[in-house]
C-alpha positions in Angstrom: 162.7 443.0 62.4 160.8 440.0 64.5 160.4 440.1 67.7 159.6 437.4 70.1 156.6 438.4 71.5 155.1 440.1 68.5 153.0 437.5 66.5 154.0 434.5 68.5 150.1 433.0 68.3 150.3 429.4 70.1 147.5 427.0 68.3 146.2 425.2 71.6 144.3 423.0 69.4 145.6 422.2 66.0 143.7 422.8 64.1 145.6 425.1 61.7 146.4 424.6 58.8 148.0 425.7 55.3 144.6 427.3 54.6 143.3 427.4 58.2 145.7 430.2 59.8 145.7 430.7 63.1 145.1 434.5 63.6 144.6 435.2 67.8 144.8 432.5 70.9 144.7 433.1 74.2 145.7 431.0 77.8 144.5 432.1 81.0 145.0 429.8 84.1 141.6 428.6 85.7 141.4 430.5 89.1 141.3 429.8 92.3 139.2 430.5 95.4 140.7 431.8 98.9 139.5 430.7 102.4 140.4 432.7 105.0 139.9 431.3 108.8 139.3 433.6 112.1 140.7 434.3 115.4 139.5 434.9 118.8 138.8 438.6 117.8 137.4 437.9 114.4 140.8 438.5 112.8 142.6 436.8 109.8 144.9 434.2 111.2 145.5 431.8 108.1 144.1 431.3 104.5 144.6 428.8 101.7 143.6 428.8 98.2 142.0 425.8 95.9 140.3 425.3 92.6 143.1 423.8 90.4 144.8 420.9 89.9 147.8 418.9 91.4 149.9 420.4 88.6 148.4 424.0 89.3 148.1 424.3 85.4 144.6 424.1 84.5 144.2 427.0 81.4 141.1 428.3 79.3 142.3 428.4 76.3 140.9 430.0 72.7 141.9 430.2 69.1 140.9 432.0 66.3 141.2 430.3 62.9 140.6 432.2 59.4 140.0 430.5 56.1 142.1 432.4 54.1 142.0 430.2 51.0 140.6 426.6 50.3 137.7 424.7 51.4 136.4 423.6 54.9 133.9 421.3 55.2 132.6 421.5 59.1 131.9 417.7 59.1 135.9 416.9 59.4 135.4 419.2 62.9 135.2 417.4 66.2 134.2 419.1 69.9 135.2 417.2 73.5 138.2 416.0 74.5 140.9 416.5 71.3 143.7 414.9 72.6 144.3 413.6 76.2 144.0 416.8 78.7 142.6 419.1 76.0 139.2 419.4 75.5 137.1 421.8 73.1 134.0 422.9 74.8 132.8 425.4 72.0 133.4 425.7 68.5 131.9 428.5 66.3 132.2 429.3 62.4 131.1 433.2 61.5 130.9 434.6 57.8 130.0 437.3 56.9 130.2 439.9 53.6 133.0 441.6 55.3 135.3 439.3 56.2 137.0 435.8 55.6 134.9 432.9 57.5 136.0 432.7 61.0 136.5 429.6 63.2 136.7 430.6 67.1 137.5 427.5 69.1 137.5 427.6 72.8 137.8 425.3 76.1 140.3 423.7 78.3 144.1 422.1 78.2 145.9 420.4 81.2 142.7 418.7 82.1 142.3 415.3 84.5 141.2 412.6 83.5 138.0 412.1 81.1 136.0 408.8 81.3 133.3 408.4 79.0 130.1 406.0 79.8 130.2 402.8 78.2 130.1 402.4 74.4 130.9 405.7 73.8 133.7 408.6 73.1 133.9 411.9 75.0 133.9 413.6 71.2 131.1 414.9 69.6 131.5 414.7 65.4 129.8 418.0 63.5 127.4 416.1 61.3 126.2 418.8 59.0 128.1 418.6 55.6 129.1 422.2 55.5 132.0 423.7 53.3 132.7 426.8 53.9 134.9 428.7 51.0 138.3 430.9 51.5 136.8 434.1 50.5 135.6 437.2 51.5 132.0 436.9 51.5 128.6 435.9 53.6 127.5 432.6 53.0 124.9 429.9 53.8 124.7 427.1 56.3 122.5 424.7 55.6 119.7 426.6 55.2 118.2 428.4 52.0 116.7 432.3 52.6 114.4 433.9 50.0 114.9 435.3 46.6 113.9 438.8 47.7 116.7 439.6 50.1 120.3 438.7 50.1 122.8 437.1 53.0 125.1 439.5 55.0 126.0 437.1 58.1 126.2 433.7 58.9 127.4 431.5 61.9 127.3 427.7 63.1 128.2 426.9 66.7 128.3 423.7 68.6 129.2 423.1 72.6 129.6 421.0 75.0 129.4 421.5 78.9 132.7 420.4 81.0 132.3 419.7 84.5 135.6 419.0 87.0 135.3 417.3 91.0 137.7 418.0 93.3 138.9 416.1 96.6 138.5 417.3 100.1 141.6 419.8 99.8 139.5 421.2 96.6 142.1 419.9 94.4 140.5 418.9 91.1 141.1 415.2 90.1 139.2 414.6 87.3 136.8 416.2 84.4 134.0 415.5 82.6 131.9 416.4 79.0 128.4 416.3 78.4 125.6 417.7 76.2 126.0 418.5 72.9 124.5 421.3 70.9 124.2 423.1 68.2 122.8 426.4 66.7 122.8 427.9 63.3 122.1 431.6 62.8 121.5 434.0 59.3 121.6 437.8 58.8 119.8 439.4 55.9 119.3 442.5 53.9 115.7 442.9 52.1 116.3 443.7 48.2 112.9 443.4 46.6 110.7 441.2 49.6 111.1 440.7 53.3 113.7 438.4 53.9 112.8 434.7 55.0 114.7 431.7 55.5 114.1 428.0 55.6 116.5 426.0 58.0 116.9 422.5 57.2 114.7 420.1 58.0 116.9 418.1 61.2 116.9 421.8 62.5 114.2 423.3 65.2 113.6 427.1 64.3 114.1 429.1 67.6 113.6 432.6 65.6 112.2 433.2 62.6 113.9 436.6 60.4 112.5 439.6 62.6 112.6 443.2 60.7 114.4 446.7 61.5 113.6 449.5 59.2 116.0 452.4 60.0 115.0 455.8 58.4 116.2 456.3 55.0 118.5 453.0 54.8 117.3 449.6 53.6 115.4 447.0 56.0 117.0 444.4 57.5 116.5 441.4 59.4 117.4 440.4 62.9 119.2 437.5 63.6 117.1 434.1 62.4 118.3 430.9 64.6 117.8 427.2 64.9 119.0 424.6 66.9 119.3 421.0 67.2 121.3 417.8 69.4 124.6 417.0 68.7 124.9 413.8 69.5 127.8 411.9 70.8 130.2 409.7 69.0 130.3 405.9 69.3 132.7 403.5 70.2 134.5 402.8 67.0 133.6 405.7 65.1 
């Protein structure tokens, strides 16, 4: 029998979809700081809190898609403010040879007010034309990895940073995104040569495919990385 509270997931940013299920979210009110002011004799006599907003509603928020079927392509993905008072400060999509591929989105609803500098949006549009498959199975980004080893992980993240000001009373009146990032990683398993990768050429390799050799098991690489700018979207894109 259902029950309320049992499998009552709450998609804080949309995203799913008939092939995109939402799987886990999570809301947690931003918290506050206390100031506490003295007496004559050093005592407590009064205290006060701040570090939300008017509204006292301020929430990190965090979803966790899965790709249960279908196709994604990462390039119809967006990061920064969503919709008005919800922005997505981090987005990340995991495969691996164990699993379906995972999006985890995370960042903030209730937000204040966003203003973004002239000619431009306070979203940042995933460039990379990725698709990513319904299935159970590791698979690549865009980068390519040698014929001697074989892919066990992948992930692509991207972020922004989010920034609030408060008034005098600590209240906070308004928000802001900047930045833009974003970094691919790969995981591999060496068949027949040492595992290598070549990340695409807008990408800056951070870490190339390390090695671990554990006794009487097969070698396998640490995690390879690259990163490069996001950068952010136009007015009238």
């Amino acid at each position: 029998m259902a029950v309320d509270n049992f499998g009552a997931r709450t998609d804080h940013f949309g995203l799913g979809t008939t092939d995109l299920v939402l799987v886990d979210s999570s809301a947690v009110k931003v918290g506050e700081s206390v100031e506490r002011a003295e007496d004559e004799n050093g005592d407590f006599a009064d205290e006060e809190k701040h570090g939300q907003n008017a509204e006292g509603d301020l929430t990190e928020a965090s979803c966790t898609y899965a790709l249960k079927s279908g196709t994604l392509n990462l390039n119809t993905l967006k990061i920064g403010e969503k919709t008005v008072g919800n922005i997505i400060t981090s987005l990340e999509a995991t495969t691996s040879n164990g699993a379906w591929p995972q999006i985890v989105v995370a960042g903030q609803i209730n937000a204040e007010t966003v203003t973004a500098p002239p000619g431009k949006k306070n979203t940042w549009t995933i460039k990379d034309s990725i698709e990513l498959v319904g299935a159970k199975r590791a698979q690549l980004m865009d980068f390519t990895i040698g014929a001697g080893c074989r892919l066990t992980g992948s992930s692509y993240s991207a972020s922004v940073d989010v920034a609030s000001q408060a008034d005098g009373l600590g209240i906070i009146v308004a928000h802001g995104v900047s930045g833009g990032v974003v970094q691919q990683t790969a995981e591999m398993v060496r068949i027949t040569a040492a595992c290598t990768w070549i990340p695409g050429e807008t990408w800056l390799e951070e870490q190339k495919p390390g090695s671990e050799e554990p006794q009487a098991n097969f070698e396998v690489s640490g995690t390879a990385t690259a990163s490069k700018i996001l950068a952010r979207d136009e007015t009238g894109i």
